[in-house]
N, CA, C and O atoms as a GROMACS GRO file, in nm:
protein
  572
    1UNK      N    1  -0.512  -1.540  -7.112
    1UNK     CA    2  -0.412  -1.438  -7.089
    1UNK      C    3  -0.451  -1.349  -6.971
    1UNK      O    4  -0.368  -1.311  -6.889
    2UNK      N    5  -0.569  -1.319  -6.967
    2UNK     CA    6  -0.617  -1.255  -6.809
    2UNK      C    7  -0.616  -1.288  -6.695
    2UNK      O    8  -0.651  -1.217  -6.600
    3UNK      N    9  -0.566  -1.430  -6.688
    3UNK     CA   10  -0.496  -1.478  -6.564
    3UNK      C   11  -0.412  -1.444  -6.504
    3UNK      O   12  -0.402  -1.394  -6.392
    4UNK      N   13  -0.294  -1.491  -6.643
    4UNK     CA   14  -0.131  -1.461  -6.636
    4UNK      C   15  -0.147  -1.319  -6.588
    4UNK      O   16  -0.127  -1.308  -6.467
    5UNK      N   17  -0.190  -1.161  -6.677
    5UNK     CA   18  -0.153  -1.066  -6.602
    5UNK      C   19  -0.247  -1.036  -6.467
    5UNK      O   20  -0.207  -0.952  -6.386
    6UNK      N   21  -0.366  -1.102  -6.446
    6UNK     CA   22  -0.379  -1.095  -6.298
    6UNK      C   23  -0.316  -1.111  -6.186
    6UNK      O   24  -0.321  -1.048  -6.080
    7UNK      N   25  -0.230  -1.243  -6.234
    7UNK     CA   26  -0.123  -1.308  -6.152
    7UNK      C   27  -0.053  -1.207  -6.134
    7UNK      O   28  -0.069  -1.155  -6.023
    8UNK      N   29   0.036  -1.149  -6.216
    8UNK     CA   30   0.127  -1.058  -6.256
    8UNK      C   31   0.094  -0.919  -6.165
    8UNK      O   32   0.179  -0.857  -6.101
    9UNK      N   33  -0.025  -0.888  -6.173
    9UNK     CA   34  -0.060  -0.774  -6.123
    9UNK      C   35  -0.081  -0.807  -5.962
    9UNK      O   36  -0.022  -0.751  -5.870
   10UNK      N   37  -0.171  -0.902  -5.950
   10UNK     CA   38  -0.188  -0.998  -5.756
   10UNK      C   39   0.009  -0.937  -5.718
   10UNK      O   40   0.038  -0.860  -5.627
   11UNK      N   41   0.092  -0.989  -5.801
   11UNK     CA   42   0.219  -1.019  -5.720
   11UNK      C   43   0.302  -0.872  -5.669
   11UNK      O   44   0.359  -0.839  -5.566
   12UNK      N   45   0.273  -0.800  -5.815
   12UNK     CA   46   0.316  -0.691  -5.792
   12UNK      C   47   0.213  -0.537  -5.690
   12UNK      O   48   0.252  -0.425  -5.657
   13UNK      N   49   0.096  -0.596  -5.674
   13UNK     CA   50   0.022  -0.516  -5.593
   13UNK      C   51   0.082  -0.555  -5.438
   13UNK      O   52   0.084  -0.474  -5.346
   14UNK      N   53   0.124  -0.682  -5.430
   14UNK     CA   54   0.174  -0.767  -5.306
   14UNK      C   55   0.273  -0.699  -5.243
   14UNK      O   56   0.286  -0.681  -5.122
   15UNK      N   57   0.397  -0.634  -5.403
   15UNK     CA   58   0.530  -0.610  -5.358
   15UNK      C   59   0.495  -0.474  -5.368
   15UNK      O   60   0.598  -0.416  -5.332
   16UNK      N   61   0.430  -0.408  -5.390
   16UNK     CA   62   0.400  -0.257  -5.379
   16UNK      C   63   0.371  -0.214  -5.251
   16UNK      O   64   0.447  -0.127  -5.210
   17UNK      N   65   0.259  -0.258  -5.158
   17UNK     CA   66   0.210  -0.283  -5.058
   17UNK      C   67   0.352  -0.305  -4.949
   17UNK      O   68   0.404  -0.216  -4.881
   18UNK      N   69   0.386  -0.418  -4.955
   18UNK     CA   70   0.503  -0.438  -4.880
   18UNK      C   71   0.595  -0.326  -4.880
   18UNK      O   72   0.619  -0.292  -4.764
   19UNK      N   73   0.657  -0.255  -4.969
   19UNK     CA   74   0.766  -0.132  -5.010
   19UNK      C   75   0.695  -0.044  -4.947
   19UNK      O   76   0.743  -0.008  -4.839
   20UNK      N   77   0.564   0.019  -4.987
   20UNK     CA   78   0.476   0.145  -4.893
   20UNK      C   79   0.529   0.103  -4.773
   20UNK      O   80   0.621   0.171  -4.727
   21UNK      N   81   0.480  -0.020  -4.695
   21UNK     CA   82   0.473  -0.044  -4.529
   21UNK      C   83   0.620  -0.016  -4.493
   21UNK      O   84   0.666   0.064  -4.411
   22UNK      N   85   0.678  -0.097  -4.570
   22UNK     CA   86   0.833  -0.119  -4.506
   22UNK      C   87   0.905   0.085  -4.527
   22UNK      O   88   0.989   0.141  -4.457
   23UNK      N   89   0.832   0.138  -4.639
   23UNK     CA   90   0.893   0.261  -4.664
   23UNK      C   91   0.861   0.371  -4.485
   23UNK      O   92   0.936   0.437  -4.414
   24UNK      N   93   0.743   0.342  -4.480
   24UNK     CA   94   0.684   0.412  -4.362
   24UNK      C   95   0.739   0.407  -4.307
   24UNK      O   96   0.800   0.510  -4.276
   25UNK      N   97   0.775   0.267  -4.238
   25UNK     CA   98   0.827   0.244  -4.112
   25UNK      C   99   0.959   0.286  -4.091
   25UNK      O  100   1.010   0.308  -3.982
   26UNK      N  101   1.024   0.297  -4.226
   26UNK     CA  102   1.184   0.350  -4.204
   26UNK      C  103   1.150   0.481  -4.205
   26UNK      O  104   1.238   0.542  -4.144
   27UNK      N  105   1.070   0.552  -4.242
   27UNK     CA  106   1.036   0.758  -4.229
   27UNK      C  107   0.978   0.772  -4.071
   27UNK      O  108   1.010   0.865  -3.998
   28UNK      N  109   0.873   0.646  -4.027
   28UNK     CA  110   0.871   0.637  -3.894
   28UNK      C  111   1.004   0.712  -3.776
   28UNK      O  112   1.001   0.803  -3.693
   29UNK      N  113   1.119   0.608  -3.828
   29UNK     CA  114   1.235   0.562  -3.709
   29UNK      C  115   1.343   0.671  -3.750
   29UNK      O  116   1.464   0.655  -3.735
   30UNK      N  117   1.278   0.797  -3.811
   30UNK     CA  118   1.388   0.886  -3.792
   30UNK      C  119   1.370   0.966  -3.745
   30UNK      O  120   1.253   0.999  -3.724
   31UNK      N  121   1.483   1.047  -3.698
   31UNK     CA  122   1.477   1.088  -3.558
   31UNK      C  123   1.437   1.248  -3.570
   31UNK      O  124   1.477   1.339  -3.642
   32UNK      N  125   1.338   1.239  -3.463
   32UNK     CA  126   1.213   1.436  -3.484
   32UNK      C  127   1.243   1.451  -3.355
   32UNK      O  128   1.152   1.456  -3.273
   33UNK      N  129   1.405   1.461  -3.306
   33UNK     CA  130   1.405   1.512  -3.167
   33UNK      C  131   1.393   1.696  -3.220
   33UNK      O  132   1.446   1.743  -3.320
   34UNK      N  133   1.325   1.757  -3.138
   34UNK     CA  134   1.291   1.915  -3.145
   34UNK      C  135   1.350   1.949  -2.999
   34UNK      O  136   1.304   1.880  -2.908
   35UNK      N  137   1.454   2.055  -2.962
   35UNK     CA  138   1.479   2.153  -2.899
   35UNK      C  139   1.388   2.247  -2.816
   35UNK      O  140   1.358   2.254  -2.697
   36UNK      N  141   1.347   2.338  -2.960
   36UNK     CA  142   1.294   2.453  -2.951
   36UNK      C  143   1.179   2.472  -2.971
   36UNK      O  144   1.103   2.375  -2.971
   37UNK      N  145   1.130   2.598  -2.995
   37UNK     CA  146   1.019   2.644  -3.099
   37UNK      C  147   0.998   2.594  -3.241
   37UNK      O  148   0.903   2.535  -3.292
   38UNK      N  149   1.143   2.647  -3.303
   38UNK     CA  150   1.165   2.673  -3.420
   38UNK      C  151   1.146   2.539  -3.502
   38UNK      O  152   1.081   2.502  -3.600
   39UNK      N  153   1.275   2.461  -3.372
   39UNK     CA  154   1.296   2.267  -3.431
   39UNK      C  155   1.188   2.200  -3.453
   39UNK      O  156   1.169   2.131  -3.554
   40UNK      N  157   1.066   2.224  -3.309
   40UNK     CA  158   0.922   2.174  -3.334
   40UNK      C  159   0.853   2.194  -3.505
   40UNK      O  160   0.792   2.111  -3.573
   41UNK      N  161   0.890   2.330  -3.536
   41UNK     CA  162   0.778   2.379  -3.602
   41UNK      C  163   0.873   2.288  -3.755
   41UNK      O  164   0.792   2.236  -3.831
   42UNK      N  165   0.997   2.272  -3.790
   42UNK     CA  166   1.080   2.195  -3.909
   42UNK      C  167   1.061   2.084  -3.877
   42UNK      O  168   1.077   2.015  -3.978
   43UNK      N  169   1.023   1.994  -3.752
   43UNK     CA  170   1.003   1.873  -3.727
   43UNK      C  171   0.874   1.851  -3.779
   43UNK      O  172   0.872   1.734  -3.819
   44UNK      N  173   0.747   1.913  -3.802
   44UNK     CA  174   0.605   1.930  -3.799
   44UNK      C  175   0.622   1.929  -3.964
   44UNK      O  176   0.597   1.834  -4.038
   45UNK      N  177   0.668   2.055  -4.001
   45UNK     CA  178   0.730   2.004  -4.194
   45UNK      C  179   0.779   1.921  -4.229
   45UNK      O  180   0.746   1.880  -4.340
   46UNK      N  181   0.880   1.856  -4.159
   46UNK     CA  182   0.954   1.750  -4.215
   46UNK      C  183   0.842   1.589  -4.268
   46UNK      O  184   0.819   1.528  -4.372
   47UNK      N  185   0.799   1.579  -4.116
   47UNK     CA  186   0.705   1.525  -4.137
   47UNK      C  187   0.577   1.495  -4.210
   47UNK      O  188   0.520   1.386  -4.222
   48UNK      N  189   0.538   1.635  -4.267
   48UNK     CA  190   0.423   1.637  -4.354
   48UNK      C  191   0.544   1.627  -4.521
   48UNK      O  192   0.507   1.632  -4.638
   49UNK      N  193   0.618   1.620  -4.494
   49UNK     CA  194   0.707   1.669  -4.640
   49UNK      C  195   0.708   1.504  -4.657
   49UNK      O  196   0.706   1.455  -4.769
   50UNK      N  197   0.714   1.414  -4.524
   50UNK     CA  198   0.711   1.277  -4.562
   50UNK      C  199   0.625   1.231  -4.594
   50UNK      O  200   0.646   1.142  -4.677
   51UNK      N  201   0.500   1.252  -4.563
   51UNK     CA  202   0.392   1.168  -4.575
   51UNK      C  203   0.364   1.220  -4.684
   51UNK      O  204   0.321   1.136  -4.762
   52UNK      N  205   0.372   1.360  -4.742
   52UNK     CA  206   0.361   1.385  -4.895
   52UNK      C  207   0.440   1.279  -4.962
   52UNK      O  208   0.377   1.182  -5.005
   53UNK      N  209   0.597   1.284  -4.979
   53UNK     CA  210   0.673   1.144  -5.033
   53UNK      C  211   0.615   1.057  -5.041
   53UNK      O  212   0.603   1.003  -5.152
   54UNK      N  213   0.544   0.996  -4.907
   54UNK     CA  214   0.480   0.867  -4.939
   54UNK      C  215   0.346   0.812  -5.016
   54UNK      O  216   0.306   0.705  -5.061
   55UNK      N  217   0.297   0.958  -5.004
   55UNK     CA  218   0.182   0.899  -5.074
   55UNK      C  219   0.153   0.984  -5.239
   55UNK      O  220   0.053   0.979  -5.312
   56UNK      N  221   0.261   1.047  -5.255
   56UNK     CA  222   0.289   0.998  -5.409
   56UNK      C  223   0.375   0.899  -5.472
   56UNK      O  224   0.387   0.895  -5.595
   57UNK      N  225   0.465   0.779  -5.357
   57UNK     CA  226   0.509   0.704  -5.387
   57UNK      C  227   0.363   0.598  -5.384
   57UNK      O  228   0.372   0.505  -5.465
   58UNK      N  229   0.272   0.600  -5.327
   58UNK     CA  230   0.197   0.459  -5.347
   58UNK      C  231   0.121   0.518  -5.420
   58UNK      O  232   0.071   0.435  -5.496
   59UNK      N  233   0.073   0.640  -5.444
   59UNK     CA  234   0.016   0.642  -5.632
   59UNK      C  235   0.050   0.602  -5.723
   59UNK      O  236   0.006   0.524  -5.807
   60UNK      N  237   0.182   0.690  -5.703
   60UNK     CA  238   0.257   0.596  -5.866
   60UNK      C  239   0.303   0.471  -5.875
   60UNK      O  240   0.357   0.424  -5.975
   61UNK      N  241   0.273   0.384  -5.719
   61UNK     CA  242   0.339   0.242  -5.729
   61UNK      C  243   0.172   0.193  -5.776
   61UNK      O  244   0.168   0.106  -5.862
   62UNK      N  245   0.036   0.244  -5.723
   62UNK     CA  246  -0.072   0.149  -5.810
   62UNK      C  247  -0.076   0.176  -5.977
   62UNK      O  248  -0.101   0.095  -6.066
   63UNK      N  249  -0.043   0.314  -5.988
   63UNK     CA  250  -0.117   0.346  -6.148
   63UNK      C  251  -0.004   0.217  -6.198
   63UNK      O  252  -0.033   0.133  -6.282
   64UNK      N  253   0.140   0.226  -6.117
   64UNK     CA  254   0.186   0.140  -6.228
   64UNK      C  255   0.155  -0.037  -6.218
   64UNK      O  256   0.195  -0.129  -6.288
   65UNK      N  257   0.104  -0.035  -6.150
   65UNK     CA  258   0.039  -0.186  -6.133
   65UNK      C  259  -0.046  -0.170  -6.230
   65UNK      O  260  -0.021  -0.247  -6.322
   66UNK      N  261  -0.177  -0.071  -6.257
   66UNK     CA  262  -0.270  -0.077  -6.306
   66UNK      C  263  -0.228  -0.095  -6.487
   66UNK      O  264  -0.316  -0.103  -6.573
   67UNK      N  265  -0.141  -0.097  -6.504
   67UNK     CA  266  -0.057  -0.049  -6.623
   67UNK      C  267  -0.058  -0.181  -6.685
   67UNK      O  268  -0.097  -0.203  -6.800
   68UNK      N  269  -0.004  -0.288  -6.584
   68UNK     CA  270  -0.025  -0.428  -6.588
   68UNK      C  271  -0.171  -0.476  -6.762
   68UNK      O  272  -0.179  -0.533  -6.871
   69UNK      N  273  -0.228  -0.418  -6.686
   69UNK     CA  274  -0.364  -0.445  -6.777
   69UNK      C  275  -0.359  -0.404  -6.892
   69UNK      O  276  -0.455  -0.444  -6.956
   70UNK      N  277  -0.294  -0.343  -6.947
   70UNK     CA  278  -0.240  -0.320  -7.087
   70UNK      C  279  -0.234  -0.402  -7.143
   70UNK      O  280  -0.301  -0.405  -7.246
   71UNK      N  281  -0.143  -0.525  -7.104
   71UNK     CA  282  -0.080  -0.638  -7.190
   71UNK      C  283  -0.230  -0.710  -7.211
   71UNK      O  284  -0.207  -0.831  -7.209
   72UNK      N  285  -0.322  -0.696  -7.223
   72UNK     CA  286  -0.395  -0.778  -7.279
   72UNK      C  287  -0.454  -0.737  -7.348
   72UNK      O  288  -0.569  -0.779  -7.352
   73UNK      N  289  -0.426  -0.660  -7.417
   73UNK     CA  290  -0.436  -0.602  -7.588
   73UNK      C  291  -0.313  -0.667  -7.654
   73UNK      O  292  -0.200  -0.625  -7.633
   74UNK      N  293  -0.337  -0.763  -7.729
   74UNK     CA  294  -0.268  -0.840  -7.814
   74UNK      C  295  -0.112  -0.734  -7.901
   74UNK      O  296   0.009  -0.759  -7.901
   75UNK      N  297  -0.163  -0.658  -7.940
   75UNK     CA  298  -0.087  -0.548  -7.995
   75UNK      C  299   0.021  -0.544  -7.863
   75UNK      O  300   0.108  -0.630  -7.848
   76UNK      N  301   0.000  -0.434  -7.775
   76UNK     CA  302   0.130  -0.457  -7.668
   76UNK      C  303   0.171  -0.577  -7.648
   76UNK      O  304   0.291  -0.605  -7.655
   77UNK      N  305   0.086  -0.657  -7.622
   77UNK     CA  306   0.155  -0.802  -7.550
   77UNK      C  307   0.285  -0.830  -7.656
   77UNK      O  308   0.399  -0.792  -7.629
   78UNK      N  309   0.254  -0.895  -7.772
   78UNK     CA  310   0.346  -0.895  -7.869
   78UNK      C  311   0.480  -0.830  -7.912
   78UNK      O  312   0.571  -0.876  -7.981
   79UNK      N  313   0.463  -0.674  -7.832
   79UNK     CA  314   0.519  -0.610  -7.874
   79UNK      C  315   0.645  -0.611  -7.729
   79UNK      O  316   0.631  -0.590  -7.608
   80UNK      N  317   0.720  -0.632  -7.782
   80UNK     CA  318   0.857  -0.616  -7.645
   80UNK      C  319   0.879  -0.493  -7.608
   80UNK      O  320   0.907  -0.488  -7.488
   81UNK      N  321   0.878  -0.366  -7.674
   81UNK     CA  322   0.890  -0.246  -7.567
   81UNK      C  323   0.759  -0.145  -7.566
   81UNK      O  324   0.793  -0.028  -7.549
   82UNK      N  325   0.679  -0.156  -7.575
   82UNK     CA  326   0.533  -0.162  -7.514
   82UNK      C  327   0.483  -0.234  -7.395
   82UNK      O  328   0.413  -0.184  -7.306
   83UNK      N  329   0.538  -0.393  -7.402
   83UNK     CA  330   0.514  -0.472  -7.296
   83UNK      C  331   0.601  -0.446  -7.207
   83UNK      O  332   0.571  -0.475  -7.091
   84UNK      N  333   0.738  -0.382  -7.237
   84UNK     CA  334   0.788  -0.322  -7.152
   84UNK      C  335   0.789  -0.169  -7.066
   84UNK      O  336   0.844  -0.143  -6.958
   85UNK      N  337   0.728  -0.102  -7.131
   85UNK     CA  338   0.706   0.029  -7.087
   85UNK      C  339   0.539  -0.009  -6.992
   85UNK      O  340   0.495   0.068  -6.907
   86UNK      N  341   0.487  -0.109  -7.022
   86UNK     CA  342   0.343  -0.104  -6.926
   86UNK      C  343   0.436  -0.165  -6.766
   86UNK      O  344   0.398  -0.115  -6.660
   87UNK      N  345   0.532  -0.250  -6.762
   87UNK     CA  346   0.543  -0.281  -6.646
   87UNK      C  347   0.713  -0.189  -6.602
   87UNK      O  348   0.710  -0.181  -6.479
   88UNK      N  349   0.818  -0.137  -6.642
   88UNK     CA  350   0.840  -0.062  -6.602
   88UNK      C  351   0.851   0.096  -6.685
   88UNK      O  352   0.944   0.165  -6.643
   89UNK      N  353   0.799   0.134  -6.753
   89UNK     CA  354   0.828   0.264  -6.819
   89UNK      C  355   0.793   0.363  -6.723
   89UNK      O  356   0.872   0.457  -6.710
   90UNK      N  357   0.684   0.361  -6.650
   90UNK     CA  358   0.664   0.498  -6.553
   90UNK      C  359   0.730   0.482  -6.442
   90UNK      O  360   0.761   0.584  -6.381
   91UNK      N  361   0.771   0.343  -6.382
   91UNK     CA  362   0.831   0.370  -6.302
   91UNK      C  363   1.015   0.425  -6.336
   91UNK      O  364   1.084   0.478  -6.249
   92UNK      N  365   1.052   0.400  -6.451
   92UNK     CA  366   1.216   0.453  -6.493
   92UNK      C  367   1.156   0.561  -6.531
   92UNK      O  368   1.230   0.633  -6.464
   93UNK      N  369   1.063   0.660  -6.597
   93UNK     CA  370   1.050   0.786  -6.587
   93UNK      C  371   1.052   0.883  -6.419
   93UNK      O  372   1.106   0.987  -6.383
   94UNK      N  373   0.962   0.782  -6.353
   94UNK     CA  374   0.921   0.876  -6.234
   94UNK      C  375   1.113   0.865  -6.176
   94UNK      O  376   1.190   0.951  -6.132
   95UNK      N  377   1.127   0.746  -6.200
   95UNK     CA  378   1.277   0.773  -6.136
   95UNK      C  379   1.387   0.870  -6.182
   95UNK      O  380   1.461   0.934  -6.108
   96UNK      N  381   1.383   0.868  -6.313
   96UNK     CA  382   1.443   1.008  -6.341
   96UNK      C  383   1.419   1.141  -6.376
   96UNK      O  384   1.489   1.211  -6.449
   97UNK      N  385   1.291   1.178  -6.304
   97UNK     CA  386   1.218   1.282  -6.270
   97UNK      C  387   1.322   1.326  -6.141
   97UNK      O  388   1.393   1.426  -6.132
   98UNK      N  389   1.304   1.194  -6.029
   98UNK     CA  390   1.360   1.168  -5.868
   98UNK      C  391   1.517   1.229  -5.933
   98UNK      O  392   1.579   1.325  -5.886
   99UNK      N  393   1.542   1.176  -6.006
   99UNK     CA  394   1.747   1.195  -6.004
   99UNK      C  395   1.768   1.322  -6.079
   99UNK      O  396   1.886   1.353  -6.076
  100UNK      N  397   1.695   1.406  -6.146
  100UNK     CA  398   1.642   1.527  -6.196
  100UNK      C  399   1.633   1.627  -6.100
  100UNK      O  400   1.712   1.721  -6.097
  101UNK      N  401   1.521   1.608  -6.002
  101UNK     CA  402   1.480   1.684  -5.882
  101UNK      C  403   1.661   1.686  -5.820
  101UNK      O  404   1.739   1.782  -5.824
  102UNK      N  405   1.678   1.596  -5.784
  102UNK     CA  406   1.792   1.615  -5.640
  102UNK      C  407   1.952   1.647  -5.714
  102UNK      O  408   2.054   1.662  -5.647
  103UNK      N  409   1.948   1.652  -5.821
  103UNK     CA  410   2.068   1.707  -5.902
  103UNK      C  411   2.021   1.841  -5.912
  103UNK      O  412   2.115   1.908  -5.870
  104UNK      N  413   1.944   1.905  -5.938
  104UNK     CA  414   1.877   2.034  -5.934
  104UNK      C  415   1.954   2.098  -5.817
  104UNK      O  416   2.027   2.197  -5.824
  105UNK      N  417   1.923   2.019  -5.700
  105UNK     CA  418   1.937   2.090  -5.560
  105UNK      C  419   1.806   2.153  -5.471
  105UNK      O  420   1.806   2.196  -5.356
  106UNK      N  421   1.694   2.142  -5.568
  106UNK     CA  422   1.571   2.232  -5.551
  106UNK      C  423   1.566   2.236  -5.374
  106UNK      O  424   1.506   2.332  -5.326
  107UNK      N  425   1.622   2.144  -5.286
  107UNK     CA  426   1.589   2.102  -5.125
  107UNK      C  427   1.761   2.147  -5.119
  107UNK      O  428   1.850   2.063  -5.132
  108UNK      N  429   1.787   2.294  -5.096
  108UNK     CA  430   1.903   2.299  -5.032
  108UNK      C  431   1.936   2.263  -4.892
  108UNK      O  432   2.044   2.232  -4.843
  109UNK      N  433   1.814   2.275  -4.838
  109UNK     CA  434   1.787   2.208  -4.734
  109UNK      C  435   1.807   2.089  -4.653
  109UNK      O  436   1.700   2.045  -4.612
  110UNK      N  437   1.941   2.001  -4.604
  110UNK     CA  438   1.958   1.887  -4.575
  110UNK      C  439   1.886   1.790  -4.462
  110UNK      O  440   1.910   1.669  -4.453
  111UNK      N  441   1.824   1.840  -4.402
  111UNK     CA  442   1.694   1.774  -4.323
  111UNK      C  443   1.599   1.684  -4.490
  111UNK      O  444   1.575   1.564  -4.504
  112UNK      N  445   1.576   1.763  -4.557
  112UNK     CA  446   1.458   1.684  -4.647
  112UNK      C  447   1.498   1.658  -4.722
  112UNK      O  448   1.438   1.558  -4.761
  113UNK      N  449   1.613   1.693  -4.819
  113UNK     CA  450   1.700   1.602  -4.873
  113UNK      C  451   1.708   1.451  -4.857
  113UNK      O  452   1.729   1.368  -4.946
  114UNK      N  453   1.689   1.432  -4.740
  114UNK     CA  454   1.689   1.242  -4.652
  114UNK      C  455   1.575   1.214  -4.732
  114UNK      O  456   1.601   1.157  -4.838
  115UNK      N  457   1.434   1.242  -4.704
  115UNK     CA  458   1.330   1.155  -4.757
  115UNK      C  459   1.360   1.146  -4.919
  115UNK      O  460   1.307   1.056  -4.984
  116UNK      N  461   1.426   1.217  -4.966
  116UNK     CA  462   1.412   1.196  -5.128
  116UNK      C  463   1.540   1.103  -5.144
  116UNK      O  464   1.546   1.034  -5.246
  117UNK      N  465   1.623   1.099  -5.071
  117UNK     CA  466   1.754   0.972  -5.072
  117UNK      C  467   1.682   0.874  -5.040
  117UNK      O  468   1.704   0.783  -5.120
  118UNK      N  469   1.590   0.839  -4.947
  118UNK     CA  470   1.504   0.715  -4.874
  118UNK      C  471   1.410   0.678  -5.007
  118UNK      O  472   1.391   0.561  -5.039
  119UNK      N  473   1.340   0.815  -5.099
  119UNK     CA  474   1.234   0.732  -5.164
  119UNK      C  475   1.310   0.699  -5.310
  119UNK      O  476   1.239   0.638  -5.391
  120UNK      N  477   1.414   0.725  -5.343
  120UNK     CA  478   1.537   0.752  -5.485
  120UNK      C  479   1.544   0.601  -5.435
  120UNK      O  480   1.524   0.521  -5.526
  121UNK      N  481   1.572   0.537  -5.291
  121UNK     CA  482   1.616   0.420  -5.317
  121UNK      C  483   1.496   0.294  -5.326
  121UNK      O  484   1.495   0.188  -5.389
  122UNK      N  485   1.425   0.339  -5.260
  122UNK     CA  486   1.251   0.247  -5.283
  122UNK      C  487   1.228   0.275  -5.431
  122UNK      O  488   1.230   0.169  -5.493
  123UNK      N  489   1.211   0.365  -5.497
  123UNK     CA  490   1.221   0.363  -5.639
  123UNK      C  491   1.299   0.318  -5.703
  123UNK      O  492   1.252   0.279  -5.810
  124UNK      N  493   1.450   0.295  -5.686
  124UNK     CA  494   1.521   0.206  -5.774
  124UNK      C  495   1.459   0.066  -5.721
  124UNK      O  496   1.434   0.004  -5.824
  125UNK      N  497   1.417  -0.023  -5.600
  125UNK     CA  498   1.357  -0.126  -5.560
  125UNK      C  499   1.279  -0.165  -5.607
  125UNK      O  500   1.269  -0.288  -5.609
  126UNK      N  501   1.168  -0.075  -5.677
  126UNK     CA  502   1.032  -0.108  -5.738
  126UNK      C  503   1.113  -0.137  -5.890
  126UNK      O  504   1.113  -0.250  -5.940
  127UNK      N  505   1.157  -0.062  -5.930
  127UNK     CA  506   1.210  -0.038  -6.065
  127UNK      C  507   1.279  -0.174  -6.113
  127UNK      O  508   1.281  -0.206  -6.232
  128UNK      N  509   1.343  -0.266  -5.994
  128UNK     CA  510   1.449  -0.351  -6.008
  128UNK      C  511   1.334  -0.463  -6.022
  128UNK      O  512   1.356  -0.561  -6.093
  129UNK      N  513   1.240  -0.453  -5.968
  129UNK     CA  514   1.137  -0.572  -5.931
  129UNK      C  515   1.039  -0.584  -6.042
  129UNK      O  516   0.993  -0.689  -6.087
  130UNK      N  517   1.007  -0.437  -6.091
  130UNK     CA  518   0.884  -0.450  -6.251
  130UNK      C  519   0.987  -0.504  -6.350
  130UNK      O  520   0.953  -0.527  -6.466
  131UNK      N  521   1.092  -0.522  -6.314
  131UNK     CA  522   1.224  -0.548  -6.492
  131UNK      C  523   1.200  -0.684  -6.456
  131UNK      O  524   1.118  -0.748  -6.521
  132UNK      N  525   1.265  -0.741  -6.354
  132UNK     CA  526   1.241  -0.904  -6.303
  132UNK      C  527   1.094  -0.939  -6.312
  132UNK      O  528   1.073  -1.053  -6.354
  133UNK      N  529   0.965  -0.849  -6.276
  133UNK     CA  530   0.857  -0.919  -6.311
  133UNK      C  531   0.820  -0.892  -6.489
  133UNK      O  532   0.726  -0.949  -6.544
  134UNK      N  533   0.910  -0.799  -6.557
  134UNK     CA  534   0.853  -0.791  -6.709
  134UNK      C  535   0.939  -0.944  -6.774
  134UNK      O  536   0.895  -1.018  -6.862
  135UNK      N  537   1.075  -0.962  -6.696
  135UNK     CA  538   1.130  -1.086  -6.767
  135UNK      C  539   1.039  -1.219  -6.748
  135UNK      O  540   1.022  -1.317  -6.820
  136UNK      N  541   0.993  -1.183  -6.634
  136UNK     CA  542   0.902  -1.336  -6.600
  136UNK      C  543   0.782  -1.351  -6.696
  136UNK      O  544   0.735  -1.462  -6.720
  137UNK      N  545   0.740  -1.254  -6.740
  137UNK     CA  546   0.594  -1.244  -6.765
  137UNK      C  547   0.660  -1.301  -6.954
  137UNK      O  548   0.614  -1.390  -7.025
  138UNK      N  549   0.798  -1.189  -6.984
  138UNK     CA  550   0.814  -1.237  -7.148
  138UNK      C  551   0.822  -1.420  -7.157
  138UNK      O  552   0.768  -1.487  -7.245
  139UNK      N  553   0.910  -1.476  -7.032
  139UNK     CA  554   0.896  -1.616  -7.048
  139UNK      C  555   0.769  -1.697  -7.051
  139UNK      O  556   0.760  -1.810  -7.099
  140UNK      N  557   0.685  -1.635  -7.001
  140UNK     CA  558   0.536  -1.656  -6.988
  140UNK      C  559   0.447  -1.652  -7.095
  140UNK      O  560   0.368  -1.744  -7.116
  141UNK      N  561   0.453  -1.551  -7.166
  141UNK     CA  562   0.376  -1.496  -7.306
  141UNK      C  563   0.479  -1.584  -7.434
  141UNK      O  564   0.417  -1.621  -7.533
  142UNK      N  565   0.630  -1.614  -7.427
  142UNK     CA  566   0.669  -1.701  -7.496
  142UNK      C  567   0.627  -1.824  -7.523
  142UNK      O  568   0.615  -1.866  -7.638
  143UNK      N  569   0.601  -1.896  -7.415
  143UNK     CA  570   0.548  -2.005  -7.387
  143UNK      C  571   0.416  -2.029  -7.470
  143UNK      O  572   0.351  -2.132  -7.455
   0.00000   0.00000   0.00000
């Protein structure tokens, strides 16, 4: 059984990795044209407001890989929503933490508003991908 969720975990560390890079590169290609003083100094926040985003998005994309390793306690494995909450439960919590935050309004602010629309949708991506890797894994442990 420590294969299977190695496997499991190899694939999804793979697709985690990939989502970080590909996330960057789209916070990269948006646009920090600055004017002024003022624009410089919201361009300089904006930016650190991203790289904050991002790198509590690839925390919570390893812990939840690491989560993976659960299922090999016989007890979860067996269990269908245990085995389901190790591969997506934190990530559908952290996501509706995300849809929590931006219904709030807490960023009246529409400049930074964007990164939390950009990471709301990388989080539904991850979210869509641990459900497709928890179905693969139940056909797996059926077997």
């Amino acid at each position: 059984m420590g294969k299977i969720v190695l496997r499991f975990w190899l694939v999804n560390m793979l697709i985690s990795v990939s989502l970080f890079i590909l996330y960057r590169l789209i916070i990269a290609e948006t646009n920090t044209a600055a004017t002024g003083f003022l624009e410089s100094i919201i361009v300089i926040m904006e930016v650190v407001v991203n790289l904050g985003f991002s790198t509590i998005y690839l925390f919570a994309m390893i812990l939840c890989s690491l989560l993976f390793f659960l299922n090999q306690i016989e007890k979860v494995r067996n269990n269908k929503l245990l085995s389901f909450l190790t591969f997506s439960g934190i990530p559908a919590v952290c996501l509706v933490l995300l849809i929590v935050y931006i219904l709030v309004g807490v960023y009246e602010y529409n400049r930074i508003l964007d990164p939390l629309k950009v990471l709301f949708i990388f989080s539904v991506i991850y979210l869509s991908i641990t459900i497709l890797e928890f179905i693969a894994f139940r056909k797996v442990v059926e077997k």
